[in-house]
C-alpha positions in Angstrom: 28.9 8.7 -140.9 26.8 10.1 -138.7 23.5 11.4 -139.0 24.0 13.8 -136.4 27.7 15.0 -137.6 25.8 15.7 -141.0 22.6 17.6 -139.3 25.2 19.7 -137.3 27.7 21.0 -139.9 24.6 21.3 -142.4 23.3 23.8 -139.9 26.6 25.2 -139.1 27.2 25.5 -142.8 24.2 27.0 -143.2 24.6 29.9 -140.1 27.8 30.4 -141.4 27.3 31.5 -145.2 24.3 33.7 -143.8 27.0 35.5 -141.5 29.7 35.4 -144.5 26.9 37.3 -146.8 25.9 39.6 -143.7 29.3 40.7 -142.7 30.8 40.3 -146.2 33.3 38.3 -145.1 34.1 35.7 -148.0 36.7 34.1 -145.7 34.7 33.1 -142.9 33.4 29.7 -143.8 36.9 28.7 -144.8 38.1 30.0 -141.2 35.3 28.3 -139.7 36.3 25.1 -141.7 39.9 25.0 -140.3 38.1 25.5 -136.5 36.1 22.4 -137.0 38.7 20.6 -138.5 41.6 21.2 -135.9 38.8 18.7 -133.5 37.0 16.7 -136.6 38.5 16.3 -139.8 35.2 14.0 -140.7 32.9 17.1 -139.3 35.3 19.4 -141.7 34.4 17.1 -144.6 31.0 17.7 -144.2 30.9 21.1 -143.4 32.9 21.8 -146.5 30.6 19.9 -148.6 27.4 21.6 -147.5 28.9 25.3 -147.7 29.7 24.0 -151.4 26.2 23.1 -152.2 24.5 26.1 -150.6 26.7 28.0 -152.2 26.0 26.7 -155.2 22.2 26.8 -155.1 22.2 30.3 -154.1 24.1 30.7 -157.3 21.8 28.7 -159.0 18.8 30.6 -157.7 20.1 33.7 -158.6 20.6 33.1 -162.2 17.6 31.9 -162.5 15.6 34.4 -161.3 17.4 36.6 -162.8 16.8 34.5 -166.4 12.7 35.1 -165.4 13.1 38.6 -165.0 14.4 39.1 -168.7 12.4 36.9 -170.1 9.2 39.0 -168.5 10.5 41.8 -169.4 
């Protein structure tokens, strides 16, 4: 795989969930996904994957903070 593939759908996956949250628009990283994958189903992969995980650690991040909070409080 390569490195480059992985750079560029980690930042597209990344300009992409910031646009989903901004717009609220849930179904744009899977529209997004289908784009990229009609030219690179390898590209697709990897875009899915990193939307996954930086969805998943904003998630993450959220709870905990939130777990902090009420804890302090």
């Amino acid at each position: 795989m390569s490195s480059l593939a992985q750079q560029l759908a980690e930042k597209l996956a990344l300009d992409t969930v910031n646009a989903a949250e901004e717009l609220g628009d849930e179904d744009l990283p899977e529209t997004i996904a289908r784009s990229v994958g009609a030219s690179s189903p390898t590209t697709e992969e990897l875009f899915r994957t990193a939307v996954r995980t930086i969805m998943a650690e904003r998630r993450a991040r959220a709870l905990l903070e939130k777990t902090v909070a009420a804890k302090g409080d």
